[in-house]
N, C-alpha and C positions, 0 to 999 in steps of 0.2 A: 371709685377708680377714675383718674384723669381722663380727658378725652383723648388724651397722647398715647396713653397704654393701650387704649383701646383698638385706635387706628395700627399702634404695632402688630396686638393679637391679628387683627383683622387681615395683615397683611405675610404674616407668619401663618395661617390658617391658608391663604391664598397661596405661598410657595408651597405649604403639603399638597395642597391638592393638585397645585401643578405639576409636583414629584411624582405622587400617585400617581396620576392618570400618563405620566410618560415610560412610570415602571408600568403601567398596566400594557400600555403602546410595548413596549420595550418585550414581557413577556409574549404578549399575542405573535410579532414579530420571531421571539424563537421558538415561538409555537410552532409557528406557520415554516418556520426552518426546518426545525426537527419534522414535519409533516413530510416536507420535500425530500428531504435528506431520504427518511423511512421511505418516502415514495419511488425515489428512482432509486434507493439502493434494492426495493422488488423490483423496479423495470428493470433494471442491471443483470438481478439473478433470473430473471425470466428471460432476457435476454439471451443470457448466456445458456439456458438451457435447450432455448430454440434452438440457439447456433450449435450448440452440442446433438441435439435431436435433428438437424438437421443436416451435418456432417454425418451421425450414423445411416440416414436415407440415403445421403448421396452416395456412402461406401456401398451402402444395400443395393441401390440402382445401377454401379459400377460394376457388381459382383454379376447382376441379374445380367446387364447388357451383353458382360463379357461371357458369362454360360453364354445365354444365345448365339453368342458370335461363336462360341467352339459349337454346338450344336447346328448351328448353319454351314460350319468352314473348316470345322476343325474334329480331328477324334473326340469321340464322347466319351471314350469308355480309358480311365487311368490305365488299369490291365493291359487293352490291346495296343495302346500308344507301346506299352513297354515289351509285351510282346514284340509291337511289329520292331523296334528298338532291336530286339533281342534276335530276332530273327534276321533283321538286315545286316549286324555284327558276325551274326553263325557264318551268311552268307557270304561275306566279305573273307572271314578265316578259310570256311574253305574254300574260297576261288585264288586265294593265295596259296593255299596248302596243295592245290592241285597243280599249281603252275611250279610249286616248289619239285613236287616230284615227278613231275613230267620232263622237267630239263627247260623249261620254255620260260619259265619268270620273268629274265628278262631279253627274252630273242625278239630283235628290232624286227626282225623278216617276218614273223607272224602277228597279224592284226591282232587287236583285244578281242574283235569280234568274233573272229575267228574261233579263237581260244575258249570264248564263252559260249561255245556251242553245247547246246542242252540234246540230251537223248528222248526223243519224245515218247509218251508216255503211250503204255499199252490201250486198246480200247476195252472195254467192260468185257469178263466172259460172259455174262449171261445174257447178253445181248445174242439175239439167235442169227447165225451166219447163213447167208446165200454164197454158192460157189459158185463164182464163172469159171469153168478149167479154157483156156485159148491153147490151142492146138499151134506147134509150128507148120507155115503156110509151105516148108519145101517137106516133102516123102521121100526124099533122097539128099545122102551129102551136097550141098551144093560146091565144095571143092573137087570132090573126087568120083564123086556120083555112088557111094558105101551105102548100106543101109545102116537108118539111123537106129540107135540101141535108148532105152530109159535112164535119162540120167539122176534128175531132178528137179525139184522147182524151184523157182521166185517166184513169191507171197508178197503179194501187200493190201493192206486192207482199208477202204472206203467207207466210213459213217455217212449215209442213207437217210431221211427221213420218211416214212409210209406214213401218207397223211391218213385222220384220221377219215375216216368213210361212213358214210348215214346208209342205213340199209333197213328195209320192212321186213316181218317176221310175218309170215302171215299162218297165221295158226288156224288151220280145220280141223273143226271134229266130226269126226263119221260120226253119222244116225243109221242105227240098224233097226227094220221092224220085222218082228214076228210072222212068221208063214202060215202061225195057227189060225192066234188072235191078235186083236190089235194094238200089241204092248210095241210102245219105240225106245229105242236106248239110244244112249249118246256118250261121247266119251266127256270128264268132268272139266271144264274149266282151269286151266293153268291158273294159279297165284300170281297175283301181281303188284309192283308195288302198291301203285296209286288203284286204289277201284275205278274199272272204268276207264283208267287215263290211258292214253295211246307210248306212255313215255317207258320207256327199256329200262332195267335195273344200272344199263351201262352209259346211257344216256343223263339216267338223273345225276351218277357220278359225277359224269363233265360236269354239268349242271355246277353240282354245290362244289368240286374243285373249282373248278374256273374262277366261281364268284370269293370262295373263302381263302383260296388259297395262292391265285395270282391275279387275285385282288379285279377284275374281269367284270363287271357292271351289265347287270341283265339288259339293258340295251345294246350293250356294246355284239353281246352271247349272240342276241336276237339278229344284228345284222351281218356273223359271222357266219350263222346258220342261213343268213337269205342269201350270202354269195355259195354257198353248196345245192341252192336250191330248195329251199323249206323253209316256208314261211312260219315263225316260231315268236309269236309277240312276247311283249314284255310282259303283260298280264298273264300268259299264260304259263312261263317261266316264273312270274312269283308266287303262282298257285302249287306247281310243282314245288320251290323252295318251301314254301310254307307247310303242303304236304310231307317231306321229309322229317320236318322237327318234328311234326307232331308223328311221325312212326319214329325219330330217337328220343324223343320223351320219358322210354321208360330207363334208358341207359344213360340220358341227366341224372334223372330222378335214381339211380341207382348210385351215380358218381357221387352225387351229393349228401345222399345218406352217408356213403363211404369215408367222404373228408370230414362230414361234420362228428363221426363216432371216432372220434381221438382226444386227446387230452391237452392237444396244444394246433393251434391253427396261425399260421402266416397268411398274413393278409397287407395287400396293395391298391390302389388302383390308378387308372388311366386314363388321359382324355383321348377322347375321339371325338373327329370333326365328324358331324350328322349333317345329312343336306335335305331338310324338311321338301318333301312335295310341294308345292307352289312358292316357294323361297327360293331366293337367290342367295342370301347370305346361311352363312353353314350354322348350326348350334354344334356347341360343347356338349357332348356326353361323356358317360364316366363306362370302362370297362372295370368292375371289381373282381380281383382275384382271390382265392383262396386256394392256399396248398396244404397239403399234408406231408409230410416227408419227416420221416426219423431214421434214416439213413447214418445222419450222422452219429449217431448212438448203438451203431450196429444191429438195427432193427431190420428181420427180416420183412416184413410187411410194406408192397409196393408203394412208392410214393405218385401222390394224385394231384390236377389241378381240377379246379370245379370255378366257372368263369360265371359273371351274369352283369348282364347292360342295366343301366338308368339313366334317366334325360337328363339328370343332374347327381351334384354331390351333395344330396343332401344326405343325413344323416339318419334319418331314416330307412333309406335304401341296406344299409350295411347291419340298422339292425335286425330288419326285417331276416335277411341272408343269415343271421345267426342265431336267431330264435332259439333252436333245438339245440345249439352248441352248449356244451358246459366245460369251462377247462381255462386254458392259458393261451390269449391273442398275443401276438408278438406283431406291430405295426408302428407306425409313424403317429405324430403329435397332431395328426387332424381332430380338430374339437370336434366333428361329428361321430368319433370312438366311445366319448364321456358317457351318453347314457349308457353304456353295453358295462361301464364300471361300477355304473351308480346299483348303492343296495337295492332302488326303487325298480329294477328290473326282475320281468318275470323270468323268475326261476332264479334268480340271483344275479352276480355280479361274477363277469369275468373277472380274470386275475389281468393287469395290465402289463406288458412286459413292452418295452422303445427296442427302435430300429437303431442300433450302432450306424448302419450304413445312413439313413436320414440325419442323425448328429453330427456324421464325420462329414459328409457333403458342404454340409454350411462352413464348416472349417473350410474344406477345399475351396472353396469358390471364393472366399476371401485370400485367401494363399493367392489363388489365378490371379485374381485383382489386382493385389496389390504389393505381393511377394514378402508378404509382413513374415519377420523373423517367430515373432509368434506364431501366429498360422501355424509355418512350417514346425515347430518343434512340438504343439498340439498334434500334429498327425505322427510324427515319431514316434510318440508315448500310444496315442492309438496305434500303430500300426504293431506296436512290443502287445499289445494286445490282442490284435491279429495273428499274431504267429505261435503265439501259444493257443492260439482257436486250428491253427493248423497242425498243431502237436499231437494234440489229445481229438482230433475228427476220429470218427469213428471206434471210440474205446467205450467201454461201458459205465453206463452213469455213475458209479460209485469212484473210477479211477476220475472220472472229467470232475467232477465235483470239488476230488481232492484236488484235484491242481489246480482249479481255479480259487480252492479256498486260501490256498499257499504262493499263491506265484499272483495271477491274476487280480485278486482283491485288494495286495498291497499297491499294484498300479493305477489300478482304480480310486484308489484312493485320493493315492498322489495327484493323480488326473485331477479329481474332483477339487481339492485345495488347491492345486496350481491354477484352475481355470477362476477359481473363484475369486483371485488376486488381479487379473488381469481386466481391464475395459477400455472402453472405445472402440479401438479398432475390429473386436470379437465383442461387443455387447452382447447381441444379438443371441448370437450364438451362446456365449455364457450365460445368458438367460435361457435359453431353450434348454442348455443342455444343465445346469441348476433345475430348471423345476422338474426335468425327466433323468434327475440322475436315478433315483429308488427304483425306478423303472427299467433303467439300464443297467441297474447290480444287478438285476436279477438275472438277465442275459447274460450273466458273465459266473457268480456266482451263488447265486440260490438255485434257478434250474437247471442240474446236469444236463436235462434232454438238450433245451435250445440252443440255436448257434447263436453266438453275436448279432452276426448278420446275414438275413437269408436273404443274399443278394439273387437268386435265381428268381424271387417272389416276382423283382425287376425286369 
């Protein structure tokens, strides 16, 4: 082979490999593209689901601020807004209707205020009355000097308050002895509450009203009783409080056997600010409730609450409270419910039934927020649910059954597919109320007993 061919091969060899290695450039480069491309087209959808996750928090935090702000400023309760609504219209019709047939509607000459003059209300009968009768000061006509004859009276009556009064009972007992021999007798000792304790059955009363009932703080107790004159510390008022429970101990302890022997229990709880001893800032505690009530099912058997505190929500507190229960909880979607479900529980597994009134709240407070068209027609459809909860109240499980297997189940349904189509604006909430629908048929149709919603548990 020529030395010309050679230098051609040699230089034909030299363009592939410069081909090659610029297709190789060439690929690495859409390598490296297709890499970015895949790369930000994940930042993009990560992106976007932040910004979506992060929109459903800000509705969430919208929803949350604006509760707070009606709960600081505003009605809290739907019902009495529309009450008080309902009531100020009554009022309105008839303070019209009264002017209507008085003649006075529209008489310039009598004030409004006038016209709105209220008949003031009687005082209590059972309140016990003192008479002052007053005598007239003349014993003769003072026109004509006649003697005066009984006509009658004018009454009017004065509400008084008779503070209360601290007073000592001083109780003796005679000792007699014998004129034979030297036997001594004596009369037995009164019952008391406290052994020993100086404090009066009507005393301790104050005591645990004052502090349970108008809310009254044993110090506060303590230096009400030093301006009467009785020095009554704070320690010695919480030895009395503490005394009392443990003499109604047994009628807890009787209340509680009571609620937990049924076959269905409503259950809530509560926070309460606690103000630890040596602290200045308060803790969260929980007040947990449980009711019993089959009222609505025409049950004659009285309905009970049975209450008990914990320093926290944990979840153990409520199982502990339900141990000896066996039957049907009807409560909210707190994960500390779970183990009282789980087969792993001794003695079994409650049946779990959701709170209509906890699912429909999340609806409401988005509705507040945001006046979403959704929302609103979410609570329409529940509330067609609501009122056939108000139909069939009190009828016997076999008729409540039927109507909710016929009326109520087809809305529930509808509910459930409609809410399922819907997101964004109600995620949240159609997630909550998705993974507690099976929980919520059964409030509605599987157990005649329950109500929807035992909004009193609240």
């Amino acid at each position: 082979m020529s030395q010309k061919y050679l230098i051609r091969i040699a230089e034909l060899e030299r363009l592939l490999s410069e081909q090659a290695e610029a297709l190789r450039q060439k690929d690495q480069q859409l390598s490296l593209v297709e890499e970015t491309e895949a790369f930000l087209r994940s930042a993009l959808t990560r992106a976007e689901e932040k910004i979506e996750e992060d929109e459903r928090e800000i509705e969430h935090l919208r929803a949350q601020i604006e509760k707070l702000r009606r709960m600081l400023f505003g009605t809290r309760s739907e019902k009495l807004r529309r009450e008080v609504e309902l009531a100020e219209a009554l009022l309105k019709q008839r303070e019209q209707d009264s002017d209507r047939y008085s003649g006075r509607e529209d008489d310039p000459q009598v004030p409004r205020q006038l016209r709105q003059s209220r008949h003031r209300r009687p005082l209590p009968a059972h309140l016990p009355r003192e008479i002052h009768r007053l005598e007239p000061e003349e014993s003769c006509c003072p026109e004509c000097g006649g003697e005066l004859d009984y006509l009658g009276e004018v009454s009017a009556e004065q509400l008084e308050l008779v503070s209360s009064a601290l007073k000592v009972i001083r109780t003796e007992r005679v000792k007699k002895a014998c004129t034979k021999c030297d036997c001594i007798v004596e009369a037995p000792a009164p019952s008391r509450p406290i052994e020993r304790g100086i404090a009066g059955p009507g005393l301790l009363a104050r005591v645990l009203t004052g502090k349970y009932c108008e809310h009254l703080p044993l110090y506060r107790q303590s230096e009400i009783f030093a301006r009467q004159g009785v020095e009554l510390s704070r320690a010695l008022l919480s030895n009395w409080v503490d005394a009392c429970c443990q003499l109604m101990t047994p009628v807890n302890d009787a209340l509680y056997r009571y609620v937990m022997n049924t076959r269905k229990v409503h259950t809530d709880d509560t926070p309460v600010k606690v103000l630890a001893p040596g602290q200045k800032k308060a803790k969260t505690g929980r007040i947990w409730t449980y009711v019993r009530d089959d009222r609505n099912v025409g049950s004659s058997s009285p309905p009970a609450v049975w209450f008990a505190y914990s320093p926290n929500r944990q979840g153990k507190h409520p199982e502990q409270h339900l141990r000896p229960f066996r039957g049907i909880l009807q409560a909210d979607a707190f994960t500390g419910y779970d183990r009282l479900f789980s087969a792993e529980r001794e003695g079994g597994a409650l049946t779990e039934v959701a709170c209509w009134a906890h699912a429909r709240r999340k609806i409401h407070d988005v509705y507040i927020s945001s006046k979403s068209a959704t929302a609103e027609e979410a609570l329409k459809r529940i509330s067609e649910l609501y009122a056939i909860e108000d139909e069939i109240r009190g009828l016997p499980e076999s008729e409540r059954l039927a109507v909710r297997q016929q009326r109520s189940k087809v809305l529930l349904t509808s509910l459930h597919e409609w809410m399922v189509e819907k997101s964004k604006r109600l995620v949240r909430t159609v997630l909550i109320f998705t993974e507690s629908s099976d929980q919520l048929s059964r409030a509605t149709d599987r157990v005649p007993g329950l109500p929807a919603s035992p909004g009193y548990v609240q």
